[in-house]
KOLTORKE-208461 format. One line per 2 residues: number of its first residue (from 1); their letters; for each residue y, x, z of C-alpha. Coordinates in pm, whole numbers, plus 50000, padded with zeros to 5 digits. Each point is the difference from the previous one (the first is absolute). Example, Ala and Ser with C-alpha at 12.3 -4.5 7.8 and 13.67 -1.06 7.14 Angstrom:
<rs>
1> AS> 49550/51230/50780 | 50344/50137/49934
</rs>
This chain:
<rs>
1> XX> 77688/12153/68285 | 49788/49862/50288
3> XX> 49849/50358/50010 | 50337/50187/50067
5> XX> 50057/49770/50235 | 49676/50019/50161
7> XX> 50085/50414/49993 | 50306/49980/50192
9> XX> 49821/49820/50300 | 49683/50220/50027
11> XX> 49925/50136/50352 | 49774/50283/49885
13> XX> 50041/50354/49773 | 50046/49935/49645
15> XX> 49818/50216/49753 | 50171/50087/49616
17> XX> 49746/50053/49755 | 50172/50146/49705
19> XX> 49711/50059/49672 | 50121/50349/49864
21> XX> 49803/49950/49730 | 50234/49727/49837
23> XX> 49687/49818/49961 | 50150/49685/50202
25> XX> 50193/49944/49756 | 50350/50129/50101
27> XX> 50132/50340/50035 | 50030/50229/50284
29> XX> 50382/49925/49935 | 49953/49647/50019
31> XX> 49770/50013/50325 | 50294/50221/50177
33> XX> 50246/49755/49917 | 49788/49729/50140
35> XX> 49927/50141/50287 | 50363/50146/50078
37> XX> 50127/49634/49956 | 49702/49869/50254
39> XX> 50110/50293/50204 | 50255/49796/50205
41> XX> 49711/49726/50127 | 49772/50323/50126
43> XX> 50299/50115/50187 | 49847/49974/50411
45> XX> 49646/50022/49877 | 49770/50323/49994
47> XX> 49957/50049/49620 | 49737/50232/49789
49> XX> 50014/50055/49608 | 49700/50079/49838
51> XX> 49925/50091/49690 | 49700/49888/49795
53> XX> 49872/50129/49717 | 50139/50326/50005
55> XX> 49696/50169/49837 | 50050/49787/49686
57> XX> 50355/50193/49935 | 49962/50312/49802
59> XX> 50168/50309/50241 | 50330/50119/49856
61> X> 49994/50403/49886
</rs>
């Protein structure tokens, strides 16, 4: 909890890393529903999502 807290009063950009891969150990469902309820403490802050691991993810035909 101290790290959401600590969240809400950075000064600086936050970065999302979200592992498309699944590798992490969660889904890319369960990373987007993380993030959208983090969303709210990012709110004034410049934000960038990056994804990682994108080569790892077999391209859909």
């Amino acid at each position: 909890m101290l790290s959401i807290t600590a969240l809400a009063h950075l000064q600086a950009a936050v970065i999302y890393i979200m592992d498309l891969s699944e590798q992490c150990g969660y889904t890319i469902q369960q990373q987007l529903t993380l993030f959208q309820n983090l969303r709210p403490l990012f709110r004034n802050k410049p934000l960038v999502i990056a994804a990682n691991k994108v080569s790892l993810k077999p391209p859909n035909n």
